[in-house]
N, C-alpha and C positions, 0 to 999 in steps of 0.2 A: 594380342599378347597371350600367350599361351598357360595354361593355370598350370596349379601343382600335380602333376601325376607321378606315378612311379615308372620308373626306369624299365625293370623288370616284366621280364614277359611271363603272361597268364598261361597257364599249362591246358586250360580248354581251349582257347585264343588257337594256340599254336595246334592242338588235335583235331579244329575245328579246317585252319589251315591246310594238314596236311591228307584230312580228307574231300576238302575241294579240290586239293591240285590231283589225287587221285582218279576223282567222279570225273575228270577228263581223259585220264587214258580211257584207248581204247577195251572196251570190252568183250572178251569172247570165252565160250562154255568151255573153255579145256578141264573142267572139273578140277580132281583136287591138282594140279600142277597149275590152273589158273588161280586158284586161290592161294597158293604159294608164292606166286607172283605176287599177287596182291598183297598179301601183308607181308611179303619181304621189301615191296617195295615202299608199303608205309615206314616200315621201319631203316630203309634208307631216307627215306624224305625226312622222317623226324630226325635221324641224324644229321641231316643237312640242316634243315633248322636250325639243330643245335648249334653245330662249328658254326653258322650263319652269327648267328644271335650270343654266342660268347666268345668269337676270336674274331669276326671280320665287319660285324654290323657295331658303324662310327652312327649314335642320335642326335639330330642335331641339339643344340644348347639351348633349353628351354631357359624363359625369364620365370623367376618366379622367386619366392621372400626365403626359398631352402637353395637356390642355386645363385643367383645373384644379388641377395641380400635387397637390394632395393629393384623395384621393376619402372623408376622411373629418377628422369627424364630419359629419353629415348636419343639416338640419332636420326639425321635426319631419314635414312633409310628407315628406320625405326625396326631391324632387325638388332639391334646391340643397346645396353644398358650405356649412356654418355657417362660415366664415373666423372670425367675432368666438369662438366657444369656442376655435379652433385659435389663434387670435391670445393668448387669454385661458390656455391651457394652455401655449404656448410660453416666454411673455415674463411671464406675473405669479408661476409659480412655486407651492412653496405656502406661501412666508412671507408674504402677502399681509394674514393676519389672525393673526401671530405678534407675541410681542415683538418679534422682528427687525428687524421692519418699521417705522423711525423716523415714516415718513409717520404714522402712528396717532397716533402724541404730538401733533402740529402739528393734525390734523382735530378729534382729543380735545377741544384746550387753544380750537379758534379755530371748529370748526363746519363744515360742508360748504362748500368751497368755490365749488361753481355756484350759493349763494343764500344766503353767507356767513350759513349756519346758521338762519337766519328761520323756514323753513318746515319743520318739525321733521317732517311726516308723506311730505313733496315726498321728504325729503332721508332716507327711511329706508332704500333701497334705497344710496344711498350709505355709510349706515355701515355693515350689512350685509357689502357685500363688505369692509369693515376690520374684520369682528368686532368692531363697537364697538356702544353702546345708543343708540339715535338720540332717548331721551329726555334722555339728560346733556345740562344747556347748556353751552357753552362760559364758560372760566373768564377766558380770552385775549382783547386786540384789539392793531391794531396800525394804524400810519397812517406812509406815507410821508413824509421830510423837504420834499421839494417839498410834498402836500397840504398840511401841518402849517402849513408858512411863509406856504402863501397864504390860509390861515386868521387867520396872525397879522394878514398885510397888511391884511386885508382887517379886520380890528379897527381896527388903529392908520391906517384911513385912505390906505393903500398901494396901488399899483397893482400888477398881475399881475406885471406885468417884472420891479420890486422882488423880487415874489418868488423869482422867477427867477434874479436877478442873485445875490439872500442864499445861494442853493440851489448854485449854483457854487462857492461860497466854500468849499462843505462836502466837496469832495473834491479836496482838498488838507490840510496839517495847520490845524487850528485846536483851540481852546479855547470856555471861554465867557466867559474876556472879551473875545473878539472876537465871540460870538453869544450873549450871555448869556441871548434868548428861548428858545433849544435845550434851555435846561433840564429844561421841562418830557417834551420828547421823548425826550433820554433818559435818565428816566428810566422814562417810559409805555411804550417799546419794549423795553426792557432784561430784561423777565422772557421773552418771544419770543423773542429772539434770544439767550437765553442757551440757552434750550430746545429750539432750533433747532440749536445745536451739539451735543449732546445726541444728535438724533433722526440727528444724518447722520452719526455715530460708527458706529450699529447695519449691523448687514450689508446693510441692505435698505430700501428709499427707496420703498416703490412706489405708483403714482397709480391708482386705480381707474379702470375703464372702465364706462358704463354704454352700455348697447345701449335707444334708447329705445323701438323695437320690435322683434319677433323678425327681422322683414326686414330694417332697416334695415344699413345697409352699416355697417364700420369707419370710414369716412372722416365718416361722418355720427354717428359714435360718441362722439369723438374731443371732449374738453374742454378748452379752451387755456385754461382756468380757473386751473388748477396752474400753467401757464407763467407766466403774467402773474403771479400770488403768489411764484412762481420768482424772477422778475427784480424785482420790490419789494422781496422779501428782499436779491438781492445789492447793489442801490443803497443797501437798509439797514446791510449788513453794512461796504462800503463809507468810509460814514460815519462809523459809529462806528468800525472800525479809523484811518480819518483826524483822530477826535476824541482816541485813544487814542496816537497817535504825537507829537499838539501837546500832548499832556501829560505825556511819558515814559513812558506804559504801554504798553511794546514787548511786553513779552509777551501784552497782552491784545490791541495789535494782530496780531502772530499768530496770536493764537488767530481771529483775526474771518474773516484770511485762509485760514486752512487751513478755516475753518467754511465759507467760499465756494469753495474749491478742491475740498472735499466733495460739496460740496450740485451743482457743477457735473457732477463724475462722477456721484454719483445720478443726474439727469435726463436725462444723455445715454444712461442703461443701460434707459430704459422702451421701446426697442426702436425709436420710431420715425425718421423724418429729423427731424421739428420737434424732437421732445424731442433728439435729439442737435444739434442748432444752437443749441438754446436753451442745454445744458448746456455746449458749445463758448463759448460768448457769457458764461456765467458764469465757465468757470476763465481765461478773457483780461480780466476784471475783476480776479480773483485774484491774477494773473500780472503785473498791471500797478500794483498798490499797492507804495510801497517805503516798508518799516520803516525804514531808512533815511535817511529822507527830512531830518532836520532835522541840521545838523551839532554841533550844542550836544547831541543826544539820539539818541548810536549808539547801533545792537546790539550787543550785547556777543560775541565770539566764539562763546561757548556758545550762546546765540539766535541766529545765525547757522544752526548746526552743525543747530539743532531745526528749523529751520523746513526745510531744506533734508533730512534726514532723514526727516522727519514727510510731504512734496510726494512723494517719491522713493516713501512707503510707501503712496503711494494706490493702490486695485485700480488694474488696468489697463483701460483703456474697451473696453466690447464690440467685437468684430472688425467688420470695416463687414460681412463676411458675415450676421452677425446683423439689422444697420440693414437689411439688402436681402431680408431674407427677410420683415419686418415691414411693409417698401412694396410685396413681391410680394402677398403677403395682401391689404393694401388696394386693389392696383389689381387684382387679379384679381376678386375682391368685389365691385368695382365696374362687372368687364365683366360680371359672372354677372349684376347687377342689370338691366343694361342689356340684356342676353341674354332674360331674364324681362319686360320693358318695363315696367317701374317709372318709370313719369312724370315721379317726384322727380326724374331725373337727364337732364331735356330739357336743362338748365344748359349740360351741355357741347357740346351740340350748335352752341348760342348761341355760346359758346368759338372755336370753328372759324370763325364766322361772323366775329367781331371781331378776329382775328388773317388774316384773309383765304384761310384756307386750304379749308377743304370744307364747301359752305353746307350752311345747316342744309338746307334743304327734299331735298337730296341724300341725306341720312339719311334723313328720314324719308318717301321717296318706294319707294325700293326698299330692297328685303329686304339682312342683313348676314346671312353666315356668323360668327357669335359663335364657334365653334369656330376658325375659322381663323383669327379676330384674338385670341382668347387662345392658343393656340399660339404664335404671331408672338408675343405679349407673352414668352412662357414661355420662348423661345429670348433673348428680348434679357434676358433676367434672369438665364441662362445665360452667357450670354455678360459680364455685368457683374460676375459673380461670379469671372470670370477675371482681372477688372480688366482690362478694353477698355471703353473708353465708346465707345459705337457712334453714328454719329450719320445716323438715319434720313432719309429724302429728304423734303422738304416740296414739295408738289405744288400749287403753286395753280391747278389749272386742274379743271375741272368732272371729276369721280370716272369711271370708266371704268361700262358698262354690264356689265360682265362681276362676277358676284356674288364671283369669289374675289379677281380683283384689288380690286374694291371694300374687298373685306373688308380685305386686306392693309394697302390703304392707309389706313382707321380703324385699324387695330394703328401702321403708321407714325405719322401723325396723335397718338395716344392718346399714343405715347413720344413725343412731342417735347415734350411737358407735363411728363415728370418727368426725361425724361434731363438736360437744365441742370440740374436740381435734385439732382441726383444728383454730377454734374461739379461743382457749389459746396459741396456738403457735404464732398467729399473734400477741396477748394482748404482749405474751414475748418478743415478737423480738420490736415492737413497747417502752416498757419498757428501753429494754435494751437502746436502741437509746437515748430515752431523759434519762436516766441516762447518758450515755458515753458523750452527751450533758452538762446536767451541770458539769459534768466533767473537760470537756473544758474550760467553763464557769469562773471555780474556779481555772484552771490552769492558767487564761487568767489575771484574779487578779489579783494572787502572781507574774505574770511576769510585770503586772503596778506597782505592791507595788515595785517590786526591780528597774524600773526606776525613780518611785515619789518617793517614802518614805512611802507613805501612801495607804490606800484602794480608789478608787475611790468614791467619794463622789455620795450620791442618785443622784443627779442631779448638777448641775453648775450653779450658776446665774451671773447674767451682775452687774453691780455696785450698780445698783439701788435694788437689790436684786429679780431683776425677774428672773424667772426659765427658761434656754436654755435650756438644752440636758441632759437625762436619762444619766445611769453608762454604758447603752446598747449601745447606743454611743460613748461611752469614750473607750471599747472594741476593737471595731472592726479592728483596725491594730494588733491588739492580739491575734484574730480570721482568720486569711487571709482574710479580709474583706478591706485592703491597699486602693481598688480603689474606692469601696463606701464612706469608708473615707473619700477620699482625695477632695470628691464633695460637701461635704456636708461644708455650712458655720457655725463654730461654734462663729461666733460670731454673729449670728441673733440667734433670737426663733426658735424653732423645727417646731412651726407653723410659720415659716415666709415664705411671698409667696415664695421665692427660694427651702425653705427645705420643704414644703409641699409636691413637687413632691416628696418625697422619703418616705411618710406616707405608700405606700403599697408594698412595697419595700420586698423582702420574704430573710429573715437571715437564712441561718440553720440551724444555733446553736442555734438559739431562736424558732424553731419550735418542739412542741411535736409530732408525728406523731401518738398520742392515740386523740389529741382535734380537735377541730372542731373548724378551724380559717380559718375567713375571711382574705383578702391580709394583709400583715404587720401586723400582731395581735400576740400578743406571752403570753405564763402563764408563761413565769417565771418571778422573782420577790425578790428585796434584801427588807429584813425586817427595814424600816425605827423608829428609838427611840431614848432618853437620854440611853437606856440601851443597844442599839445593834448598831455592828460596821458601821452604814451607817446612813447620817446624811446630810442632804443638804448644797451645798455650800462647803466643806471641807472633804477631806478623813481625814480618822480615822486611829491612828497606828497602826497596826497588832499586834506589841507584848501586846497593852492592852488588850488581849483578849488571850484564852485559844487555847491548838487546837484543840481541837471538836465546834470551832465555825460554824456553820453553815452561808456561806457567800451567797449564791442564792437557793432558794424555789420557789416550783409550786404552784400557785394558780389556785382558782377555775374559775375566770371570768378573758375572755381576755381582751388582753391592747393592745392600739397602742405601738412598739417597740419603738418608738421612744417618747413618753410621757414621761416627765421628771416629771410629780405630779401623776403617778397613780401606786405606791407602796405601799405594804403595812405596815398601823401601825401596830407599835408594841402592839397598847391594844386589836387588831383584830386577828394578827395570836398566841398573848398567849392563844386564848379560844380555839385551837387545830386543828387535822386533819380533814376535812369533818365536822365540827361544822357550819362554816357559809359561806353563801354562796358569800360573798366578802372575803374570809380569804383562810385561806390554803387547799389545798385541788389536787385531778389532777383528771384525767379520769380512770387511773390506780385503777382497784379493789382494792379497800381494802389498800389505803393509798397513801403514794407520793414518789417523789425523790427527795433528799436533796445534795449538793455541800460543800463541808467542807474545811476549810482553808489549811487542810495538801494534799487539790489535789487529792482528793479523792471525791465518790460520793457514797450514799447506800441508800435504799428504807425503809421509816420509816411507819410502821402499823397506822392506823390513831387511833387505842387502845393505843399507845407510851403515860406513864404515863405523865401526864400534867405538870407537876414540872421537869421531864429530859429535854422532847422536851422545858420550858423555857431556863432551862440549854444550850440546846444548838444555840438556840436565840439570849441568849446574851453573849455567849464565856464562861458560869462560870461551867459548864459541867465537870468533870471530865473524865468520862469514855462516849464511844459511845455505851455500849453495853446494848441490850435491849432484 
């Protein structure tokens, strides 16, 4: 294995060169026109060197901790770094083929997923790595409410859209006697999905990888097989928690939501960016169903206490450290392959070409230093692990002739393709956070409304009608926040010298992790009016209001958490999303997150027609959907 050296050629190295290639011409006395020769001809030879050594000489791709990050495990040639073991060693663990591992119950019960179990000799190499016998057939099936309904449609004489439109209906609360053809669905999905919560109890979720040759790259490894059954399952789970709410089974919708707030953390822990977007994308499904939802058929305080309990005691998602050492694998991988000139991957070359940046024939005209542009990758990976997203120069103009700037600029180049993707993953997981936040928030409510009676009032005042303490106060034993509570005098000012120590005081449920706050500063924010349910001095009834009320909103400028007068009015946040800059608004691209009476939280476009988002302002909203 070859160590660290520099790329770079030594300037005695190469004069020592091109006086040995010299000390072989022929020699003869022509005096000074032979020594003309002679050093016009060094000075041709160093210039061949040169063009040599910076437009036409390709090094091959040294192993080492500045080039390939890791210099082991080896392939069996033991010319290439194996990323896919080192990938497979880091991130599958060895509960892979344990009970642990719920994945094995769901493969078990339904078949290998890249050929939903058919080809029983295809698919042995996938039970295999589950420790499973790839002779058992599967016991299991399972069909989507959409597939299901356009099957009915398409019985009873129906058009697609029909279907479509019935398939809407299904997540929000219903029954069957509003869909009484549903029947048969759930009961036919009911043994999976019960099995399914089951499997994502167990410590360990994990999705096999198959390598489908020894060469082949991670990225080429790689089966969004599992994602896609990922996300059928939460639009299943979905459903039937919406099926279980229009019929009073509050607890069994619980159970559906924490079975998708599960299965979400599983899939974001298989280490890579997709499986963590994908799993970010399920627990905001989770996070946006409310038990709640019908006022004839609340939680009961104890189901409140459970569900909020049960969310709080999910592991924590892998550190995005982890997610970035799982993308440095794949894309180093991917330069080693390119380093080796592995054909399969002229793709990106194409890439460059349709994006306008460095033609393909540029690549493949002259030689790349591969060492120099995984290094470059290896520093920005470095670097991303500090949390800086670096954003590399894009250069459309024809690549330099010089081999190392060349090089550079394919490492440039190469990140411009994952650094957005990198900068969106973090927006998501940050999203997701302060939604499951006001989540909390709105859970935290409805468990004060079932001890008062009422919603907690904007703020509190003292006799004389001065303002004590925000509703963000009035929370906090709601929030496990018991021992901040228990310090704070409510019966002084917010500002009185005793509670002023607790001005910078950092809540966590009041922290967006998208904004930029100073100590104790928070954006969220209950909409204070005559027309919305928050209102100084007194809580307001719950039932006078609809349940697509919207009970806590992000605002655009921070607040001290603890300011009982710095909410917003209601004739500010009716002019809309991102409209003004004391009004509604968050960090979050392209709109906010919203907390709803029924215990539920979802992310609303700040496009949201101006007349719905009143609607849901002040409770008279019918529908949530936009």
């Amino acid at each position: 294995m070859a160590g660290d050296k520099s790329t770079s050629i030594d300037a005695d190295d190469a004069i020592k060169d091109v006086n040995e290639a010299m000390a072989i011409l022929p020699r003869k006395p022509f005096g000074c026109l032979a020594r003309s020769a002679k050093y016009g001809g060094i000075l041709l030879l160093l210039l061949a060197v040169f063009v040599y050594w910076n437009f036409f000489r390709q090094p091959p791709l040294k192993i080492s901790k500045a080039t390939t990050f890791i210099t082991e495990p080896l392939t069996s040639e033991g010319t290439r770094v194996d990323y896919f073991a080192a990938f497979e060693s880091e991130f599958h663990g060895a509960d892979m083929k344990t009970e642990d591992n719920g994945y094995r119950l769901i493969v078990g019960a339904l078949g290998d997923v890249t050929n939903d179990g058919q080809e029983r000799t295809a698919a042995r190499r996938y039970y295999e790595q589950l420790g499973l016998d790839a002779e058992i057939a599967p016991t299991m099936t399972y069909v989507e409410s959409l597939d299901f309904l356009k099957g009915y449609c398409n019985a009873e004489g129906l058009d697609e859209k029909r279907a479509n439109e019935l398939d809407d209906k299904l997540y929000e609360p219903w029954t069957l006697d509003d869909m009484p053809m549903m029947e048969p669905w759930l009961e036919g999905n009911a043994p999976i999905l019960d099995l399914l919560a089951e499997a994502v109890r167990l410590p360990a979720f994990r999705f096999p990888t198959l390598r489908p040759e020894e060469n082949a790259t991670l990225v080429k490894s790689i089966s969004f097989a599992e994602y896609q059954r990922t996300r059928a399952f939460t639009r299943m789970l979905s459903v039937r928690a919406h099926y279980r709410i229009g019929t009073g089974d509050i607890e069994g919708a619980i159970n559906d939501v924490l079975t998708c707030a599960r299965l979400g953390r599983h899939t974001a822990s298989q280490g890579t960016m997709i499986a963590r977007l994908v799993g970010i994308a399920v627990e905001s499904v989770a996070a946006s169903v409310g038990v709640a939802s019908l006022q004839e058929m609340q939680p009961s305080k104890e189901q409140i206490e459970r569900l909020l309990n049960e969310l709080d005691a999910l592991p924590p998602r892998p550190p995005m450290s982890r997610m970035l050492l799982a993308e440095r694998y794949h894309s180093l991988d991917f330069l080693q392959a390119m380093a080796h000139g592995d054909e399969s991957l002229a793709e990106l070359f194409s890439e460059w070409d349709n994006h306008g940046l460095m033609p393909s024939t540029t690549v493949a005209s002259f030689p790349i230093d591969w060492n120099v542009v995984m290094q470059r990758v290896n520093q920005q990976y470095d670097e991303l692990g500090t949390g800086l997203i670096l954003r590399p120069q894009s250069n459309k103009s024809s690549s330099s002739l010089f081999i190392g700037e060349r090089s550079r600029r394919v490492a440039d180049l190469f990140s411009l393709h994952y650094m957005p993707a990198i900068e969106a993953c973090v927006e998501a997981e940050h999203r997701i956070e302060c939604m499951k936040n006001l989540q909390r928030i709105s859970l935290a409510m409805l468990l004060y409304e079932r001890e008062h009676g009422t919603l907690p009032p904007a703020y509190t005042v003292d006799a004389a009608g001065k303002p004590l303490h925000s509703w963000r106060v009035l929370l906090l034993p709601y929030l496990g926040e018991q021992k901040l509570w228990s310090k704070l005098r409510l019966d002084e000012p917010w500002d009185s010298e005793h509670n002023r120590q607790f001005h910078d005081v950092l809540v966590s449920r009041y922290q967006c992790p998208s904004a930029e706050l100073r100590p104790g500063q928070t954006t969220y924010s209950v909409v204070v009016g005559n027309d919305t349910a928050f209102h100084e001095g007194e809580g307001k009834a719950l039932d006078d209001f609809g349940t697509h009320l919207a009970l806590v909103v992000e605002r655009q400028q921070a607040v001290c958490w603890m300011d009982p007068m710095s909410e917003l009015p209601q004739s500010i946040a009716y002019q809309g999303i991102n409209h003004n800059a004391a009004g509604l608004g968050s960090p979050h691209p392209g709109g906010l997150n919203i907390g709803f009476r029924d215990g539920g939280a979802t992310f609303i476009s700040e496009t949201f027609e101006l007349s719905k988002l009143q609607g849901l302002l002040d409770g008279t909203a019918e529908t949530r959907k936009w």
